[in-house]
N, C-alpha and C positions, 0 to 999 in steps of 0.2 A: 861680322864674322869673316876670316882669312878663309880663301880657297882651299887649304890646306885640312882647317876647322870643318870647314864643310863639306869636305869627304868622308871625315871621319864621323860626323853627325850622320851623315845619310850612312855609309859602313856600319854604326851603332843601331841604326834603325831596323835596317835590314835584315840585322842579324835576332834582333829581338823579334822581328816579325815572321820566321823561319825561314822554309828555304830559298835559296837566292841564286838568281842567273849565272853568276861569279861560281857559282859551285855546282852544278849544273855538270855532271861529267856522261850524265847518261839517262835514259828513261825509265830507270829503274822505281817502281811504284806509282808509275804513272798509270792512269783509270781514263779510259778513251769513254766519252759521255753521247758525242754524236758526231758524223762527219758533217760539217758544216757545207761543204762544195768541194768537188773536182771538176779538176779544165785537163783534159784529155791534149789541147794543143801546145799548151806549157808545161805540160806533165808536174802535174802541181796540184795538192789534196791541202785542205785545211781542215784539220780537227780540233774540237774542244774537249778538254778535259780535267784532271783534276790530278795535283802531286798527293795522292789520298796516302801515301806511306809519312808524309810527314804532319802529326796531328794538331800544329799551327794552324797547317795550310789548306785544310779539308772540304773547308766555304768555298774557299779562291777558285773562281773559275782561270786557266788558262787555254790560249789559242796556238796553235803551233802550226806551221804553215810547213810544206816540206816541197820540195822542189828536185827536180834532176838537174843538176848544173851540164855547162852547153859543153863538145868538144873544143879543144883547142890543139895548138900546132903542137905545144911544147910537150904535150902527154900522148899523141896520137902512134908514137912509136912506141912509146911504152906498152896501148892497150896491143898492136898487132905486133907480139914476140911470144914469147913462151911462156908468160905470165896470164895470160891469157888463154881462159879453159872453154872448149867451146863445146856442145851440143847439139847434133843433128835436127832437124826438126822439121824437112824436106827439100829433095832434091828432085828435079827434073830435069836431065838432059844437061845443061852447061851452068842453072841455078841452082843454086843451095841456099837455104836458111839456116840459119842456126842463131842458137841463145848462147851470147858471148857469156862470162863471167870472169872479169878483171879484178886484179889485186885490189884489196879496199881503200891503198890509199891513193886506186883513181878510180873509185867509185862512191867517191863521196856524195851527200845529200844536203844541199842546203836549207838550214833549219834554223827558221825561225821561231822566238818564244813573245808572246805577248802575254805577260805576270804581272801583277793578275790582271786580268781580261777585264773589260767594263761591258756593261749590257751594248753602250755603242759600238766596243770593238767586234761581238759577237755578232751583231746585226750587219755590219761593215762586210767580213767574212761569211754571212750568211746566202746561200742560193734562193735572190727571190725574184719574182716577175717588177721589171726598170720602168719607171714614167718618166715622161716629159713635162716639164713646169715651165710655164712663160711667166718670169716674174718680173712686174714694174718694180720702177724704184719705190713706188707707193706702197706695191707690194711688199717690197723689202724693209720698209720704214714699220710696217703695219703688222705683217707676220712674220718674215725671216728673223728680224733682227729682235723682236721682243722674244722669239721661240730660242734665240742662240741665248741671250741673256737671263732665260730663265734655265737651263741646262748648265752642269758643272762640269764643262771640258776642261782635263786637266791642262796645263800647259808647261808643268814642272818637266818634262822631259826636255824641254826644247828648252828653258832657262838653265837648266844642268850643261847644257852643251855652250849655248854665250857665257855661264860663267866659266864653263871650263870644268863642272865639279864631273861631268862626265863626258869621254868621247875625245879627250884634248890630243889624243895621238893621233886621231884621224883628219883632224882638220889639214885639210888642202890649203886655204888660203883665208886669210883676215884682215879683212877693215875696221878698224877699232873706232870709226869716227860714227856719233852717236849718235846722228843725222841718216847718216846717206850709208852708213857701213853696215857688213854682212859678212857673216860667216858660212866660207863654202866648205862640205867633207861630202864624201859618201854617202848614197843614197841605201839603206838595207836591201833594193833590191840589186845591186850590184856585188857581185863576187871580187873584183878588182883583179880580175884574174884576164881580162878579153875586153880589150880597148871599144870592140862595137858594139859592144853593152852598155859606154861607159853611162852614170847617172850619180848625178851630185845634185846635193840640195845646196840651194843660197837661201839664208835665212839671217831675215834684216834682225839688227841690235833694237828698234825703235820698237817700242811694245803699243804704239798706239794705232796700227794697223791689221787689221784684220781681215781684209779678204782684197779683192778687186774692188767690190763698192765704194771701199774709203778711199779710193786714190782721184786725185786731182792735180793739178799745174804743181801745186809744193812738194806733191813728189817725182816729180822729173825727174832732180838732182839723186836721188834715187836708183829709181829706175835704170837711169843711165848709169849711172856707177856700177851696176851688177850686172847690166850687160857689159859693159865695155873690162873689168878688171876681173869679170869671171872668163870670157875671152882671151883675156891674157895668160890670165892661170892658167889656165887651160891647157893652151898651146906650152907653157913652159913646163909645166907637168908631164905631160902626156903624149905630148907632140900631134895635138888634135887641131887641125886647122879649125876656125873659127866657121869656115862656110858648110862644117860639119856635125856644126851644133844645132841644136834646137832646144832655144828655150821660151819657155810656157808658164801660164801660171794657171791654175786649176779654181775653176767655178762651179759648183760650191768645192771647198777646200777639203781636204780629211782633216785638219788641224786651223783652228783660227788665229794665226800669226803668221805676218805674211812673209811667205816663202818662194823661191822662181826655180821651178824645177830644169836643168841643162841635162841633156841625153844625146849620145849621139845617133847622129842621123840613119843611121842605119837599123838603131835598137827601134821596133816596135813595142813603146814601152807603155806597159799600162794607164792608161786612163789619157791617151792623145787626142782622143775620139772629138769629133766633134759632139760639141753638147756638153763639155768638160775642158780643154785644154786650149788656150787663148795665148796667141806668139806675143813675147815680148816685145817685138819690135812692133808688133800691130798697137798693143796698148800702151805705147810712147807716143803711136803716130795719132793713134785716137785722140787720145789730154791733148795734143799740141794743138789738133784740129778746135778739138772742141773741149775747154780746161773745165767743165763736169760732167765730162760726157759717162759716167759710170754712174750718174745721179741721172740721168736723164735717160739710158738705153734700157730696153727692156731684158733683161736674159733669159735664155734659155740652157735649162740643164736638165740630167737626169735623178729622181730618187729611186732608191727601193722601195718595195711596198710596204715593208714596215719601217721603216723613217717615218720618225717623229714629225718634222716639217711638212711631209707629205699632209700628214692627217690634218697638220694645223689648216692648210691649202684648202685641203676638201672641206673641214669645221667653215671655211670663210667663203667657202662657193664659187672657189677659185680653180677650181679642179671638176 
């Protein structure tokens, strides 16, 4: 099937299956079910709910994540002029408070939609108490890896974007070679609007990688390619020195294909934490030391408490 074909295949799909992000102009009929988590320091609420006005869609859980986008130089004259309506709300001597209220279109909300929601993505976005796992590789062989192969994570999202059937305007930069190539664009939590946010995903062509644990000395040639030509892009895109990158790869992943998260150094970008986020240049120099050293190291990460893997952990007496 031509690229072309299979747009219009998934376009046919979509449409048959009701309503669709493509058409999406507003929250009108939308039925708020529960707030899943608010973060007060990113000013960022996730809720689940439901397009119940459209009688396709009525099952379909969706998540929708909503955000305050950050100031920046090039609207900051805009909010302080006469667009800008402000409100008293105390003064003392040489301070004042007040509730601004600026034009809407710099008071935009960034909104994301996740349609329809999977039980995973809801637990993902859900507020629950975080553990620590020390998992061996025995462990990994034993229960990680039979608990991922027995769960149906999509990964058609991420093959719509290597083929191109979605997202091909975004892409940043591509290596077509089938080995060692990746494709880097925009990461959804970036606005592309404030360079020290910036966050791009590199996400390898090779479908036979799945996390950190599969890599070894065969994939150097790899590894290095996506440091060294996301580097590049980078700088030639963006004019981001390279000593102001940081890139990482995430253990356990949100998605099992593997992917090298770049952010610049200044974004405190979620999920860096130790416990989670592993520098690429550490796990080049790990393989080189030791070529299976990711089959032999023990990790440590965090679950939620209702993650699946978790329970498998405690089922095994491992927790």
């Amino acid at each position: 099937m031509s690229s072309v074909d299979a747009k219009e295949a998934a376009k046919k799909r979509k449409i048959d299956e009701g309503t669709t992000q493509e058409e999406l102009k507003s929250f009108d009929g939308f039925t708020i079910t529960k707030i899943l988590n608010e973060n007060a320091s990113n000013k960022s609420i996730f809720v689940l709910g439901k397009f119940s006005k459209d009688e396709k869609c009525k099952e379909e859980n969706a998540v929708v994540i909503l955000e305050k986008t950050p100031f920046s130089e090039e609207t900051v004259g805009n909010l302080l002029s006469s667009k800008m309506e402000l409100s008293l709300q105390m003064q003392n001597d040489i301070y004042g408070m007040f509730t601004g209220y600026p034009d809407k279109l710099l008071n935009g909300v960034k909104t994301t939609v996740i349609y329809p929601a999977t039980e995973r993505h809801i637990q993902k976005y859900t507020a629950q108490n975080v553990n620590l796992i020390c998992e061996s590789y025995e462990d990994y062989v034993n229960i990680t890896l039979p608990y991922l192969q027995s769960q149906k994570f999509s990964l058609q999202w991420v093959y719509n974007i290597l083929n191109k059937t979605s997202e091909a305007d975004r892409i940043v930069f591509e290596d077509e070679d089938e080995n060692n190539g990746f494709v880097l664009l925009p990461d959804m939590k970036w606005d592309k609007k404030q360079l020290e946010n910036l966050y791009l995903i590199a996400i390898c062509h090779r479908k036979d990688v799945m996390s950190l644990r599969d890599l070894n000395e065969k994939h150097l040639p790899l590894l290095k390619n996506i440091q060294e030509k996301c580097r590049i892009a980078v700088k030639e895109k963006f004019n981001v020195a390279p000593s102001q990158l940081r890139m990482y790869v995430h253990y356990q992943p949100s998605y099992y294909h593997f992917h090298v998260h770049v952010t610049h150094l200044k974004f405190e970008a979620p999920g860096i934490q130790v416990g989670r986020a592993y520098l690429l240049s550490d796990v080049i120099e790990n393989i080189e030391m030791v070529a299976n050293y990711y089959q032999k190291k023990s990790m440590t990460f965090s679950l939620q408490e209702n993650d699946g893997l978790l329970t498998k952990f405690k089922e095994a007496g491992k927790f």
